[in-house]
C-alpha positions in Angstrom: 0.0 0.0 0.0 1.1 3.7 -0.6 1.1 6.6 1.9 1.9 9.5 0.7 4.5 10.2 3.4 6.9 8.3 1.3 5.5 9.9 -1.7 7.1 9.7 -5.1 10.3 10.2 -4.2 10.2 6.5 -3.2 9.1 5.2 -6.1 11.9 6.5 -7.8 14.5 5.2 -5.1 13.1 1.8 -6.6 13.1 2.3 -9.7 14.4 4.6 -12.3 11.9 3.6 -15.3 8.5 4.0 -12.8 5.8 6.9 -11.7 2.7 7.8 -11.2 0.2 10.0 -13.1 -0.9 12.3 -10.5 -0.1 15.5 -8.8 1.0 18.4 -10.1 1.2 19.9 -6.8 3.6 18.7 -4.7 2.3 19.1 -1.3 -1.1 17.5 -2.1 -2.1 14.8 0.3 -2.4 11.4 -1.7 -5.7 10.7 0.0 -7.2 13.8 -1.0 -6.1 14.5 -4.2 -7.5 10.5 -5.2 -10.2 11.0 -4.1 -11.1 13.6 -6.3 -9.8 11.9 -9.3 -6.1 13.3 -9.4 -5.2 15.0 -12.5 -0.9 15.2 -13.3 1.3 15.5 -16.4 0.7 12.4 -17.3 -3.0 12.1 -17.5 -3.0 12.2 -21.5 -0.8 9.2 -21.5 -2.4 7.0 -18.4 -5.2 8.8 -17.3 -5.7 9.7 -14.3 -4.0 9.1 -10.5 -7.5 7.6 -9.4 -7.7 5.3 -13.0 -4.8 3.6 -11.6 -5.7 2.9 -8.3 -5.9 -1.4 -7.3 -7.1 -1.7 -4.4 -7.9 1.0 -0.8 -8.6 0.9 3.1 -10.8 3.0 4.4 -12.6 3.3 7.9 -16.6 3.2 7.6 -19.1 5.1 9.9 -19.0 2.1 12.4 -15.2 2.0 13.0 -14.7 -0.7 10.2 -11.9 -0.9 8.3 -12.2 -2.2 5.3 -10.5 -3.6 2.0 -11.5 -3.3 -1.5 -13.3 -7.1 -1.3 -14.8 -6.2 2.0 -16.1 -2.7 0.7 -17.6 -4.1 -2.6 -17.4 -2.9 -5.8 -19.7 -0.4 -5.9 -18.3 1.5 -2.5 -14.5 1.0 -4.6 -15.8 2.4 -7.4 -17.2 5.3 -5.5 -14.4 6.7 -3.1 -12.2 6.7 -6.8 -13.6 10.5 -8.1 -16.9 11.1 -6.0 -14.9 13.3 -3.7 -13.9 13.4 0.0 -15.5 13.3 2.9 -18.7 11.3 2.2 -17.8 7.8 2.7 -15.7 7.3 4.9 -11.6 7.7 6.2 -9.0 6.8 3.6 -6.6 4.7 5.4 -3.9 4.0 2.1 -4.2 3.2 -1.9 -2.8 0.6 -3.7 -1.7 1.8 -7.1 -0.4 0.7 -10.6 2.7 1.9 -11.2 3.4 3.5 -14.6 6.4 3.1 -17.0 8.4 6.4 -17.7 11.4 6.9 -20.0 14.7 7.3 -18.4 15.1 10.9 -20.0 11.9 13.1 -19.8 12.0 16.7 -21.9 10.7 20.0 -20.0 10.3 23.6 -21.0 8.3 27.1 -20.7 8.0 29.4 -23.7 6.5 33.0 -22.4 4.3 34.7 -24.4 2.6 38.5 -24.0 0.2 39.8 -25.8 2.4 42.1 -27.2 4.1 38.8 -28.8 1.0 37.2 -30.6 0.4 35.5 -26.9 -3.8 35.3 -27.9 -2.8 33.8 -31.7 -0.7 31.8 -30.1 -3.5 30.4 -27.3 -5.9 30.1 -30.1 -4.0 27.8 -32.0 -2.9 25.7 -28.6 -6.6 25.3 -28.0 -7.0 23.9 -31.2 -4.0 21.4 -30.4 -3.7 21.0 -27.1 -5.8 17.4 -26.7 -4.5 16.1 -30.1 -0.8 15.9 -29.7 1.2 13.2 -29.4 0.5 11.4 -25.8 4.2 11.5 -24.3 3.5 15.4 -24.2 1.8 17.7 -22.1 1.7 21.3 -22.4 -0.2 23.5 -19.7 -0.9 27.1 -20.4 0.2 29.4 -17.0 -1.6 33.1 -17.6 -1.4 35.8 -15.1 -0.8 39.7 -15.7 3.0 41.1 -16.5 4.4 44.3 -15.7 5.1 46.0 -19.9 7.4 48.1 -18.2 8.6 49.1 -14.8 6.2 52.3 -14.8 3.5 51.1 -12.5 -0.4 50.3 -14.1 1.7 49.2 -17.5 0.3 45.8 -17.1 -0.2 42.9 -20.1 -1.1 39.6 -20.2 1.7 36.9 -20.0 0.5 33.0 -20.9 3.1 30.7 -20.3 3.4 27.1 -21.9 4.6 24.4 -19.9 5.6 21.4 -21.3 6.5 17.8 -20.1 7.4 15.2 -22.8 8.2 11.2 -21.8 11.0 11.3 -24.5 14.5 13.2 -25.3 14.5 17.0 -26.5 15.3 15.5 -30.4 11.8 13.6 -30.7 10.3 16.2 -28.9 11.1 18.7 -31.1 9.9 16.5 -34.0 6.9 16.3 -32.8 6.6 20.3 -32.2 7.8 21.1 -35.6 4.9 19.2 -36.9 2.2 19.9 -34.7 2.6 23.4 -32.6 5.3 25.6 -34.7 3.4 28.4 -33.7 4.7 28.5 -30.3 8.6 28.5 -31.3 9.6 26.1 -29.0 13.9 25.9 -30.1 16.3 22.9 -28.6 17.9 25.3 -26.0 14.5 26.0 -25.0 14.7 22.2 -23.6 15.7 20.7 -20.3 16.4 16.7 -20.5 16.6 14.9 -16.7 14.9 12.5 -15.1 11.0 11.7 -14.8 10.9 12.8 -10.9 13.0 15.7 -11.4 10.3 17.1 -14.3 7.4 16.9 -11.4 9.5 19.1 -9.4 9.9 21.5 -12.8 6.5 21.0 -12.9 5.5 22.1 -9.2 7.5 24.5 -9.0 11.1 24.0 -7.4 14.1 25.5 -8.9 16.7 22.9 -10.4 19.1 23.1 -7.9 16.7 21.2 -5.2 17.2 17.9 -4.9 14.2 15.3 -4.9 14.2 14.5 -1.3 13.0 18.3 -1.1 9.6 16.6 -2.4 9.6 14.8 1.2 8.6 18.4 2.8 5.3 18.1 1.6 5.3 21.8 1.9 4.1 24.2 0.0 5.5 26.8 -2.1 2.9 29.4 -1.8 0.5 30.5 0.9 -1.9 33.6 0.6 -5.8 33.8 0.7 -7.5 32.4 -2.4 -10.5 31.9 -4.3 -10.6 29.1 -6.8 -13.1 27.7 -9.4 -13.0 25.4 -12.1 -14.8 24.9 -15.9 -14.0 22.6 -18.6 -13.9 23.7 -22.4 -15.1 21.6 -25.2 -14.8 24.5 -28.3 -11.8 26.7 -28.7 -12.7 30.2 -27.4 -12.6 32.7 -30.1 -10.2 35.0 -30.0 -13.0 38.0 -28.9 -13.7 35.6 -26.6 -9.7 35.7 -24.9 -9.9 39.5 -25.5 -12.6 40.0 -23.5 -11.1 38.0 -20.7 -8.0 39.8 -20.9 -9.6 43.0 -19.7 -11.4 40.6 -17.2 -7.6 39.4 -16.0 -6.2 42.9 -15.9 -9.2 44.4 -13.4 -8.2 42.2 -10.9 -4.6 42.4 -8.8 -3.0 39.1 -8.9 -5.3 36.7 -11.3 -4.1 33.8 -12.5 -5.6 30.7 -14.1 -3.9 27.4 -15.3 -4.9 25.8 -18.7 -4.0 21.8 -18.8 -5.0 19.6 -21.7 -7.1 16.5 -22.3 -7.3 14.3 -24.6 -5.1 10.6 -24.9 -6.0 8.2 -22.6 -8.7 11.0 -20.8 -11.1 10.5 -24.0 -11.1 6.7 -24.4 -12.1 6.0 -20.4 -15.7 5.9 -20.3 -17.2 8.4 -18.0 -18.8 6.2 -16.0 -15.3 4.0 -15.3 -15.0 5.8 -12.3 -17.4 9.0 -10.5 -14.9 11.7 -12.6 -16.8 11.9 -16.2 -14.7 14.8 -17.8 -13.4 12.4 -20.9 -14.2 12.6 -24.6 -14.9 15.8 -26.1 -12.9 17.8 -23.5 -10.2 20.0 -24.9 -8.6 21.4 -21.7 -9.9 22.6 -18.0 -9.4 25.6 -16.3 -8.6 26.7 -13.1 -9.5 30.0 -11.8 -7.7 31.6 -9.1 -7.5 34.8 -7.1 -5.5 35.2 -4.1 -4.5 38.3 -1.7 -2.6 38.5 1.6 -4.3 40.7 3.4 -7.4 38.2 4.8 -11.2 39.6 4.8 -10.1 42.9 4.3 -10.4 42.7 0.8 -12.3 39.7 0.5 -15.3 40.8 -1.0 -13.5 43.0 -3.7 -11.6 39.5 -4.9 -14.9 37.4 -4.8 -16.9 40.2 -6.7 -14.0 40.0 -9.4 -13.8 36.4 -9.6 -18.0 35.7 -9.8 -18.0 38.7 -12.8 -15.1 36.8 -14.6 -17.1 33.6 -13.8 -19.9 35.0 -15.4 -18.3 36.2 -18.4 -17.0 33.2 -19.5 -20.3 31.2 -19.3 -20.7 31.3 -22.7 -17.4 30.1 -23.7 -17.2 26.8 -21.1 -19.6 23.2 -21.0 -22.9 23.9 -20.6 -26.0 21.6 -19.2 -24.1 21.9 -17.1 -21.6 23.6 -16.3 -19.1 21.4 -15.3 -16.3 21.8 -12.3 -14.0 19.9 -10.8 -14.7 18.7 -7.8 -11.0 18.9 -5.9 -11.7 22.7 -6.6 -14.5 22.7 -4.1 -16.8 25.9 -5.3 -19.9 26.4 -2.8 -20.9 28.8 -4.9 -22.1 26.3 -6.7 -24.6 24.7 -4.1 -24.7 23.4 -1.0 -26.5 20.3 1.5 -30.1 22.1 2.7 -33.3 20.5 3.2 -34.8 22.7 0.6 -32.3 22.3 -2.2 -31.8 20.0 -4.9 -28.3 18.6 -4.4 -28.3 18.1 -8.1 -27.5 21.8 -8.3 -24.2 21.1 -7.4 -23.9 17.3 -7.9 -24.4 17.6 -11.9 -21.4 20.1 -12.0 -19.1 17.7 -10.6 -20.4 14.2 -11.7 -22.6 14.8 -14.5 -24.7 10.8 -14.7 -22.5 9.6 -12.1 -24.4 11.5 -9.2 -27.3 9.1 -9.0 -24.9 6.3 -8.7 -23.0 7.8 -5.9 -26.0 8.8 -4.1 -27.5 5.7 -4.2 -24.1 4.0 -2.9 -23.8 6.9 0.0 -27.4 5.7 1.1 -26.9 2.1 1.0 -23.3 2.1 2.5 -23.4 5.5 5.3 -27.4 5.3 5.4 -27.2 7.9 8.9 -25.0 10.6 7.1 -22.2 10.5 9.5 -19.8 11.6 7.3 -20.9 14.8 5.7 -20.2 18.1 4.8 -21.9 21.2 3.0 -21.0 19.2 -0.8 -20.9 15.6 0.5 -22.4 12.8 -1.2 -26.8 13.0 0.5 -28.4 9.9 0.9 -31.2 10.4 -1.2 -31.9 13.7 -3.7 -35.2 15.1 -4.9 
């Protein structure tokens, strides 16, 4: 069984040519972050963390622990994507191992506005899920300073890229499919597969891998987060609109990440998670400030404006979220309210399912929370 206290960086003292699709945070707790599905770098070439899960403990509402035979299907199936906190404590997984390359290719190409950065987002949206499967290329946008007058603010969107292969085949495959992002060889950084997840979260490459043990993280502030998924590029009026939305607010930022691969040929009813075929990319919305409820309100006016705005551009019926995001704005657990509201966003046909599990499996509600799985609906 894995705990995530020995984390990836044990994998790798194993093995060399071995990882695991998940987390591209680093100081995400395993338990958690399953739970919810667990998206990583690798999720176009193996899916998912919570795809690759084989077997789970977990603590019921009587004080049970219990294995994936002793849970049943249908409970194993459930704590894989339907979220935390509904059926019970996750002891430890079990997980498949994934083979990875002993050189693995990363790099980040910047783009402003000022530098064809919305042509160039346009045509990654067109791309993005399509590419070959060893590669993964997030889009990180936030505002830049033009200049070091103050107020001289653009938008910067910057392309991060993992590939399972060496820089040569890499740049093969960008020559053919993405030119328009002018990714060149000294743009690329060969090392090892657990060295790119720390590229990837964040650490600077003179940090060694047992930094990873921390479990740290690299950024603490106030936040407010939401989540859509996109299924049609959106136009470019469409990204110049939400470029004056980005530059309103102080410190915006919001993470792009592909799908595609391996994401569109799960079913979406393999596992709670159903955001497979026909999604190009999600997005994560993010606003964060340091100075607590002082300027609360100001940031979550922003965010629910931007939110709005980009309604049209994101799934519809419904409009779908992820649910490791947590939004409440979305709904919540009352008496009078449909938990579908909410439920639908996260799950889409899955939600029945889990809520006839929850009510079958924790009948009294003991574990619950203002998003848990209810134990009936309607």
């Amino acid at each position: 069984f894995f705990y995530f206290s020995r984390g990836l960086i044990r994998i790798q003292e194993k093995s060399q040519t071995h990882g695991f699709p998940a987390g591209l945070c680093s100081s995400l707790g395993i338990g958690g972050h399953l739970v919810g599905g667990a998206y990583g770098s690798m999720m176009r070439k193996f899916g998912l963390g919570a795809d690759n899960v084989l077997d789970a403990r977990i603590i019921d509402a009587n004080g049970k622990t219990l294995d994936r035979a002793a849970m049943g299907e249908d409970v194993f199936w459930a704590i894989r994507g339907g979220g935390g906190g509904s059926f019970g404590v996750i002891l430890a997984w079990k997980i498949k191992l994934v083979p990875v390359p002993a050189t693995v290719t990363v790099f980040t190409v910047t783009k402003t506005l000022e530098q064809d950065g919305t042509k160039v987002l346009y045509k990654w949206q067109q791309v993005a899920d399509k590419l070959d499967e060893d590669l993964f290329i997030r889009v990180i946008i936030q505002t830049a300073s033009k200049t070091t007058r103050p107020g001289n603010r653009t938008i910067s969107t910057s392309y991060q890229g993992q590939f399972l292969g060496d820089s040569n085949r890499l740049m093969q495959v960008m020559q053919k499919s993405f030119p328009e992002l002018g990714l060149t060889k000294k743009d690329c950084t060969e090392m090892s597969w657990i060295k790119s997840v720390m590229y990837i979260a964040g650490f600077p490459s003179s940090a060694a891998p047992e930094a990873l043990l921390d479990g740290k993280s690299l950024f603490k502030s106030y936040f407010k987060a939401k989540s859509d998924f996109v299924e049609e590029p959106i136009p470019v009026e469409g990204l110049e609109g939400l470029w004056k939305k980005l530059l309103e607010e102080d410190s915006p930022l919001t993470i792009w990440n592909p799908y595609g691969g391996m994401m569109a040929r799960i079913p979406e009813s393999e596992i709670p998670f159903p955001h497979r075929k026909g999604t190009l990319f999600k997005i994560q919305w993010l606003s964060s400030w340091s100075d607590g409820k002082a300027s609360e309100e100001k940031h979550m006016k922003w965010m629910r404006e931007m939110y709005s705005y980009m309604e049209k551009y994101v799934s519809k019926n419904p409009r779908r979220a992820y649910v490791n995001y947590r939004d409440l704005d979305l709904g919540v657990n009352q008496e009078e309210s449909d938990a579908r509201e909410w439920g639908s966003k996260y799950f889409k046909g899955n939600f029945e399912r889990l809520v006839k599990i929850k009510g079958e499996f924790d009948p009294e509600n003991f574990f619950r929370h203002e998003q848990s799985i209810p134990t009936k609906i309607g």
